[in-house]
N, C-alpha and C positions, 0 to 999 in steps of 0.2 A: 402527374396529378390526375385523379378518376376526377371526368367532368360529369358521371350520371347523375342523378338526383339520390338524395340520400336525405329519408324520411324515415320517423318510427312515430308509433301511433301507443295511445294508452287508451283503455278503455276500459272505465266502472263497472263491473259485472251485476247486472242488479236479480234480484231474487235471493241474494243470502239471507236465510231466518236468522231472528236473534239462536243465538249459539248457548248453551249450557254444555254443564261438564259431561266427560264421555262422550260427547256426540262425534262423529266420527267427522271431523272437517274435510279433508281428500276429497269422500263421497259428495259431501256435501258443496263443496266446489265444483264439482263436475258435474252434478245435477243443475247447478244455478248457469254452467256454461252451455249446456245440451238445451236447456229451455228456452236459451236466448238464443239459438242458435249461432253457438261462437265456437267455432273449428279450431280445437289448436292446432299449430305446428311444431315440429321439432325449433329449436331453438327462442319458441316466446319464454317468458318471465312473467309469471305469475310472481306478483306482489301481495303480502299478506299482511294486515293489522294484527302486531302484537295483543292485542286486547281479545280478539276472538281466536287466537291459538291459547292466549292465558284462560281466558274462560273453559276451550274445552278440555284442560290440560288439570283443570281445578284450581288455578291458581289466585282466584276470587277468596276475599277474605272478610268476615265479617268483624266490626268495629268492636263490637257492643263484648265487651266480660277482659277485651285485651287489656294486661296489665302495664304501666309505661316504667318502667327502670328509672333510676335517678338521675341518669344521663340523659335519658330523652325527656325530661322534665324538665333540665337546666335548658336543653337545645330549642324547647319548644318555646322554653319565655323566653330564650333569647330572639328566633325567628317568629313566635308568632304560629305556628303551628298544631296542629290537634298533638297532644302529646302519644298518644296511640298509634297515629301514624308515624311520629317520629320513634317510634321503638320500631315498626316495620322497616322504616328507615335503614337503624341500624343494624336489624337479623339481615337487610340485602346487601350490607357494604361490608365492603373492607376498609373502610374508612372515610370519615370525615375531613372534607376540604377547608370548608370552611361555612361561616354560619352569621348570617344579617339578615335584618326584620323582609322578611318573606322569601328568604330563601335559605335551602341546607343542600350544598352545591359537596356531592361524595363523590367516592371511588364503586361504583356496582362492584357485585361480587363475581360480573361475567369480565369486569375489567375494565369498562370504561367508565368516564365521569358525564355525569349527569348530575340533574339535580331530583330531590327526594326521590333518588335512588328509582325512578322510576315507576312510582307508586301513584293511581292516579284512581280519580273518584269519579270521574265521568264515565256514564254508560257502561258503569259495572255491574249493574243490576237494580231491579224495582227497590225501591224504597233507599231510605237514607241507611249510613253504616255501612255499605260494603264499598270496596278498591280492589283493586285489582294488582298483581305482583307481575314484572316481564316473567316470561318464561322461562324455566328452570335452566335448561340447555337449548335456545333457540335455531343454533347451528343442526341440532339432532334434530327438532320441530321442523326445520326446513329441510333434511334428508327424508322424513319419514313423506312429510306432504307430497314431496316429488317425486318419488317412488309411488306412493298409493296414486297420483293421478298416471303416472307412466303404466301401473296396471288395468289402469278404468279405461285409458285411452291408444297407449299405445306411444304415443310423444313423448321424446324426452324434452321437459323443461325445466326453465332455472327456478328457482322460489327464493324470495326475498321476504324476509320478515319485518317489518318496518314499525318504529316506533317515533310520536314529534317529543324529542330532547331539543333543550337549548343549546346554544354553543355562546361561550362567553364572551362577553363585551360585543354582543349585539342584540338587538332586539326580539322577539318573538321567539319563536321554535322551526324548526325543520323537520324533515320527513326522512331519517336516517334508518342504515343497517344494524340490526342487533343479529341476525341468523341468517345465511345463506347456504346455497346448497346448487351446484353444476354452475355456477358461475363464476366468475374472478371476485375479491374483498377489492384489490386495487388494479389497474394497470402502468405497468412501467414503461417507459424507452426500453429499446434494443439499443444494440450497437449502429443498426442501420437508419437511426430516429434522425430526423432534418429538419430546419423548421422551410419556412418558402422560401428562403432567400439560402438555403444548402448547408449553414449552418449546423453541426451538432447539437440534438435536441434534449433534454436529460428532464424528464417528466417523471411524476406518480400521480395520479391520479385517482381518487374514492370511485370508484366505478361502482360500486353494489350503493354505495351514499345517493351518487347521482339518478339512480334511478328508481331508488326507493323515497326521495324527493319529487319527483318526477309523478310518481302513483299519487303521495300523501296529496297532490292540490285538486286531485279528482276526488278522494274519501271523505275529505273535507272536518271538520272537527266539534260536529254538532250535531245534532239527527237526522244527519243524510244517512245513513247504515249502508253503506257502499264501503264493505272493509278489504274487500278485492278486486284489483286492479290488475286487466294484463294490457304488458309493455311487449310488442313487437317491432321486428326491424333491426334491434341495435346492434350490430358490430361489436362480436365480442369471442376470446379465443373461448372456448367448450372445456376452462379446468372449473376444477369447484375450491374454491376457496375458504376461507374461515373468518367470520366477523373479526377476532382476535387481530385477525392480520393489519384492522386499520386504525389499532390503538398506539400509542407512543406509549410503552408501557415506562418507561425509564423516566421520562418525563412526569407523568404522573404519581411514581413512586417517591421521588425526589421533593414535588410540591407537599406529598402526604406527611415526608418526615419532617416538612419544613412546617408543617400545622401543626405533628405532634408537639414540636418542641417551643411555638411561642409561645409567651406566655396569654394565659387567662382572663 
C-alpha cells in the first residue's frame, strides 16, 4: 500500500469575461490562466461550465416569437411550466419521463435523463427571454478545447464539461459530466483489484462525474462567474473517454416505453 500523501487541488480561474457567441473559448481560457499566473501541466483537468461552451457555441435562445405545440401546452399545465420552454424541451429529447407540478424529468438527445432537458434560464444573458441549450456535441466541445489549449501551451490536458443536473430521489443538483475529452467517462477494477483485507475488488466508478462535481462547489450557482476550474493531482490512466459511456442506456430506454404506454 503507497504510504506518501496523495492530494489534488481545484482551483477557480478568475478573469473569464462573460462569453458571447463565436468567441473563441480555448484562447480565452488560456488568457485568464497566463494572467493569473497558473502554469499548466501535462496531466491537469481543466473543468468547463456548459453554459459558456453553450453561449459560445450559439446555443442561447430567445423566448419571445417561439411557438408551443399542443404537446408542450398539455405538458406545461400539467408541470407548471413556461409552455415555450417546454417545446424546447421537446426539440432536445428523445423523450419524456415523466411530468408532475415543477418538474418534466426527459431522456436528452445526448442520452442521458435529466430534467427539462437541460434548458436553463440563469445567466443566459441581459434581460428576461433568453436560456440556454447544452451543447450540440459536448464530447467534440471538449476535444476541440483541449486541443486549442495544447496548441497555446503546449500541455496536454483533460477537459471536462460540466453541467448541475438532478439525480432522482434526492435532493438538490450535482455538478455532473456531459463532454469529456483525454480522460476516462468511468474507472473499473482489473483483474489485479483488492480491497485492504486482499479480497477481490469489482468497482466502476463515474470518474469524469467525480470530478466535474468536485469543480461545480468552486463555480458556484449564482454570480460568482468562475465558470473554469482546474483540478490537479488526480490519478488517472491518460485514455479519452466518452460521456455516453456513463449512461445506463437500456435502463432508460425500458423506463421510456414504460411512460409511452401508461395511460394519460
Amino acid at each position: 500500500m503507497d504510504s506518501a500523501p496523495y492530494s489534488i487541488t481545484a482551483t477557480a480561474v478568475p478573469g473569464v469575461p462573460p462569453i458571447h457567441e463565436n468567441d473563441d473559448l480555448g484562447e480565452i481560457i488560456v488568457k485568464a490562466l497566463t494572467s493569473s499566473k497558473i502554469e499548466l501541466a501535462d496531466g491537469d483537468i481543466i473543468v468547463v461550465a456548459s453554459k459558456v461552451v453553450s453561449k459560445a457555441e450559439g446555443r442561447a435562445r430567445k423566448l419571445d416569437g417561439l411557438v408551443p405545440s399542443d404537446r408542450a401546452k398539455e405538458i406545461a399545465k400539467a408541470s407548471g411550466k413556461d409552455p415555450r420552454i417546454v417545446e424546447l424541451m421537446l426539440r432536445e429529447s428523445r423523450g419524456v419521463l415523466r411530468v408532475k407540478p415543477g418538474v418534466v424529468a426527459t431522456q436528452h438527445n445526448l442520452g442521458f435523463v435529466c430534467t427539462s432537458a437541460g434548458i436553463d434560464k440563469s445567466n443566459a444573458g441581459d434581460g428576461e427571454g433568453m436560456v440556454t441549450l447544452l451543447p450540440e456535441n459536448p464530447d467534440l466541445s471538449a476535444q476541440r478545447l483541449s486541443a486549442a489549449i495544447k496548441n497555446r501551451t503546449g500541455k496536454s490536458v483533460g477537459v471536462i464539461i460540466n453541467d448541475s443536473l438532478g439525480v432522482e430521489y434526492r435532493s438538490g443538483s450535482i455538478g455532473m459530466a456531459v463532454g469529456l475529452a483525454n480522460v476516462p467517462a468511468v474507472l473499473r477494477a482489473d483483474e489485479r483489484a483488492v480491497d485492504l483485507y486482499g479480497r477481490k475488488r469489482n468497482f466502476c466508478i463515474s470518474f469524469a462525474d467525480e470530478v466535474a462535481a468536485t469543480a461545480s462547489i468552486l463555480m458556484g450557482q449564482g454570480n460568482a462567474g468562475l465558470p473554469v476550474v482546474l483540478v490537479r493531482g488526480v490519478r488517472y490512466p491518460r485514455v479519452s473517454g466518452h460521456a455516453t459511456d456513463l449512461i445506463v442506456s437500456e435502463q432508460i430506454e425500458a423506463d421510456l416505453k414504460g411512460a409511452r404506454s401508461a395511460p394519460s
